[in-house]
C-alpha positions in Angstrom: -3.8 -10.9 -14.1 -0.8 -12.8 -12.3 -0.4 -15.1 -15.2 0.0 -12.5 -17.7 3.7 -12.7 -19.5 4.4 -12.2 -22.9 2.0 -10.8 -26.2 -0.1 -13.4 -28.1 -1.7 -14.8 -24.9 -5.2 -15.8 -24.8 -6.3 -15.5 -21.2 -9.6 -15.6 -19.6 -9.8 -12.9 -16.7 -10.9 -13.8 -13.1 -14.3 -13.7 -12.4 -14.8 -10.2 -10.6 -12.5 -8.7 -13.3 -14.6 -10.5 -15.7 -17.6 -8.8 -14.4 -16.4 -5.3 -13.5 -15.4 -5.4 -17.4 -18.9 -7.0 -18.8 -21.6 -5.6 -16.4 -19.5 -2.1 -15.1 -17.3 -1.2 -18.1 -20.1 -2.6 -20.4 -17.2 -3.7 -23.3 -17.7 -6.3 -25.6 -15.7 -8.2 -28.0 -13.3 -6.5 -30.2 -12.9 -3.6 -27.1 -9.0 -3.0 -26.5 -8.2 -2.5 -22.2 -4.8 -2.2 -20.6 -4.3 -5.4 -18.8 -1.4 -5.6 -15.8 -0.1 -8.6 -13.8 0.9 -7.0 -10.7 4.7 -7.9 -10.9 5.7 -4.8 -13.2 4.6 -6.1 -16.8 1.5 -4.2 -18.6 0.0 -5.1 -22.0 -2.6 -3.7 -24.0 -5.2 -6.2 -24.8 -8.4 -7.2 -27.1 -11.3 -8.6 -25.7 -12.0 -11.6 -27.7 -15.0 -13.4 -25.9 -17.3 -11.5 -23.7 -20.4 -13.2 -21.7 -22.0 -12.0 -18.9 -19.8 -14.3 -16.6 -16.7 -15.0 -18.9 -14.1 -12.5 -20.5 -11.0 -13.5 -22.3 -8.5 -11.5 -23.4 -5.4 -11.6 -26.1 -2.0 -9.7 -25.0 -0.8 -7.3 -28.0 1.9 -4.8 -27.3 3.6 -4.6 -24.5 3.0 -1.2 -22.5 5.2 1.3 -20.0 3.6 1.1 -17.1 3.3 4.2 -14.4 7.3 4.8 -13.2 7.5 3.2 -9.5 9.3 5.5 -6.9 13.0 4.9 -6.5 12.7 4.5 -3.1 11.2 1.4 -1.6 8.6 2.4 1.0 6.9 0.1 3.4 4.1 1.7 5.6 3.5 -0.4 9.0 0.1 0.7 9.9 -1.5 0.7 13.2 -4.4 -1.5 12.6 -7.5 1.2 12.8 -11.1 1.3 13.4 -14.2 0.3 10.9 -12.9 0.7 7.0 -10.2 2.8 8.6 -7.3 0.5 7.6 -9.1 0.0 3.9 -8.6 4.0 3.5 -5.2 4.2 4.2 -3.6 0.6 2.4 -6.1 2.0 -0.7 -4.2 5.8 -0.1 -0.4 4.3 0.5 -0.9 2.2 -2.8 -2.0 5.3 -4.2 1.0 6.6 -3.8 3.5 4.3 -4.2 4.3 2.0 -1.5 5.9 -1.5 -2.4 4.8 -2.8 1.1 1.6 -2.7 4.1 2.5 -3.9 7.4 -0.6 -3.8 9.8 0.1 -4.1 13.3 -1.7 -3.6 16.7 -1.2 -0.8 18.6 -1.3 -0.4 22.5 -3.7 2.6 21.9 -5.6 1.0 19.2 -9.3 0.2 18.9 -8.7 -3.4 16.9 -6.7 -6.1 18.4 -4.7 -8.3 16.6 -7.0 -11.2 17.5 -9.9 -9.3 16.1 -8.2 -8.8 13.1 -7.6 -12.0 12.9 -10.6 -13.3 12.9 -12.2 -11.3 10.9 -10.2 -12.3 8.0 -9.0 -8.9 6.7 -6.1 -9.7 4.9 -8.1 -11.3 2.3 -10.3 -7.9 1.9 -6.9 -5.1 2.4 -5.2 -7.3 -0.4 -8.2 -6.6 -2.8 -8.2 -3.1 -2.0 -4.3 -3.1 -2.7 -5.4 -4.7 -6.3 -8.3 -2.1 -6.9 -5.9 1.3 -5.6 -3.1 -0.6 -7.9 -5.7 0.0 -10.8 -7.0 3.1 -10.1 -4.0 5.2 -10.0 -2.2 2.7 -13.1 0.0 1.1 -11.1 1.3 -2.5 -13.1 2.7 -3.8 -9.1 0.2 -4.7 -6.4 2.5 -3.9 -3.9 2.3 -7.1 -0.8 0.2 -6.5 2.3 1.3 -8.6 5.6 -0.6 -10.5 7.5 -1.3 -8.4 11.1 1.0 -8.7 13.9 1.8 -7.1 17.1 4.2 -3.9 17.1 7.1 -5.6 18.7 7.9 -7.7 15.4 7.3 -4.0 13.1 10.0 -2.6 15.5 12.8 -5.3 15.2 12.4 -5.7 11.6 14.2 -4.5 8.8 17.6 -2.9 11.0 19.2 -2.8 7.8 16.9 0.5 5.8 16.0 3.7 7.5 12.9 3.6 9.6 10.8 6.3 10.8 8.1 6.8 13.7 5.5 9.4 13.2 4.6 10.9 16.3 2.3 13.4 17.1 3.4 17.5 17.4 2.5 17.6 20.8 4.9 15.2 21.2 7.8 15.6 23.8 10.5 12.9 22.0 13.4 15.0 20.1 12.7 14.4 16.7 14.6 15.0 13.2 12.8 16.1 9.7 13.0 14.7 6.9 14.5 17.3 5.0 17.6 16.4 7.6 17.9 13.0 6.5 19.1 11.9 2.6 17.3 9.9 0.1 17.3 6.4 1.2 16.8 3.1 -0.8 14.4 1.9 1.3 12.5 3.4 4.3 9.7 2.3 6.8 7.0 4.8 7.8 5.2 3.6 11.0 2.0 5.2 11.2 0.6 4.6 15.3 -3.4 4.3 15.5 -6.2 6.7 16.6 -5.3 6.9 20.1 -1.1 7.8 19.6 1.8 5.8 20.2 2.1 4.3 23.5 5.2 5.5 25.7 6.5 1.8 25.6 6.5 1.5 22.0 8.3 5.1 21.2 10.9 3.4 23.9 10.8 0.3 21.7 11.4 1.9 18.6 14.2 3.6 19.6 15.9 0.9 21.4 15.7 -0.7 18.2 17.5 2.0 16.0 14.1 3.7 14.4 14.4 8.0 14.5 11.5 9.9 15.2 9.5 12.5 13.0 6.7 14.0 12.8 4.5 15.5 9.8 4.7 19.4 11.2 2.3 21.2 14.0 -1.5 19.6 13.1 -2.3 16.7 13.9 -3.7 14.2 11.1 -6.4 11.7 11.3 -4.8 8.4 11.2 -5.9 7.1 8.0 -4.6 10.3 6.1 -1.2 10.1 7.7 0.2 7.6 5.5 -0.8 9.9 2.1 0.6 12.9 3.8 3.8 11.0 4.9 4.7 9.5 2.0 3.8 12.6 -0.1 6.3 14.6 2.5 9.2 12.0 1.7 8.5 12.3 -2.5 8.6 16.0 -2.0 11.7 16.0 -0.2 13.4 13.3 -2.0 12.4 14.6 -5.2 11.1 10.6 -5.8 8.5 12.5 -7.8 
């Protein structure tokens, strides 16, 4: 609930969290929930009018919401195929990152004008909400609208940014446990098909070091859970 501030607020939830709570959770009036606005803040609440199409809630005590990592993680994510891109922005939220950036890919089976018109950004930032929830995140971390790898690679020349490339790769690459805890990093995660020659030429034009997540190779949509897992690990951002 974005509005959500301070304890003693009466506030009537959206309508699909108003029926997820009447018609899935099946509480009532007089129910308590833990009630989260997405920017950090968390509450416990009381239901105090339940319908089938209307829930409002009163704020009591403020909460202490899951710890966020110390280091600020964005994942730029190759755009992937079918619910591909749900799975992994649902499995990076999962784990902690503060921001998705889908891209296009040379190699990858979605163009950005598909993407595009197919509206998705409306759909990843409701999965973003619903991961946020599941795991007891109280931040919805942002999700980007699509764009083409050439703005993912020019962005951000402040932080650290990594390219994950494939084991069978033939770039020089450095490990993670080489490099120190940053405050911020960006994984790039490349799409079904692997990274394109130009783009790894790109990247490092642009300053980005290559890694890679040790000798298998991962399906696309598990790379960003196993790469952001591998940085926690090593960073002790447990």
């Amino acid at each position: 609930m974005p509005d959500a501030s301070a304890p003693g607020e009466q506030l009537a939830l959206p309508a699909e969290e108003a029926a997820h709570v009447a018609r899935v959770l099946r509480l009532i009036t007089g129910d308590s929930l833990r009630v989260f606005n997405g920017r950090g803040g968390e509450w416990t609440a009381t239901i105090t009018v339940s319908t089938r199409s209307a829930v409002t809630v009163e704020l009591s005590a403020a909460a202490t919401p899951a710890r966020e990592p110390r280091v600020r993680y964005t994942v730029a994510l190759a755009l992937l195929k079918g619910d591909g891109t749900d799975e992994a922005i649902r499995d990076a939220v999962m784990m902690g990152a503060a921001l998705v950036r889908p891209f296009a890919a040379a190699h990858g089976e979605v163009s950005l004008s598909a993407a595009l018109r197919g509206h998705r950004l409306e759909r990843w930032r409701r999965v973003a909400v619903a991961s946020a929830k599941q795991c007891g995140r109280a931040v919805v971390p942002e999700v980007d609208a699509p764009v083409e790898f050439g703005a993912i690679a020019a962005a951000a020349a402040a932080e650290l940014r990594l390219l994950l490339v494939e084991p069978s790769a033939s770039w020089a690459t450095v490990t993670m446990a080489e490099l120190p805890a940053p405050a911020a990093v960006t994984l790039a995660i490349g799409p079904e098909g692997g990274w394109a020659p130009g783009e790894v030429a790109l990247a490092g034009r642009e300053g980005w070091r290559l890694t890679s997540l040790g000798g298998r190779t991962l399906r696309a949509t598990s790379a960003p859970l196993a790469a952001l897992a591998a940085c926690q690990a090593v960073w002790r951002d447990d």
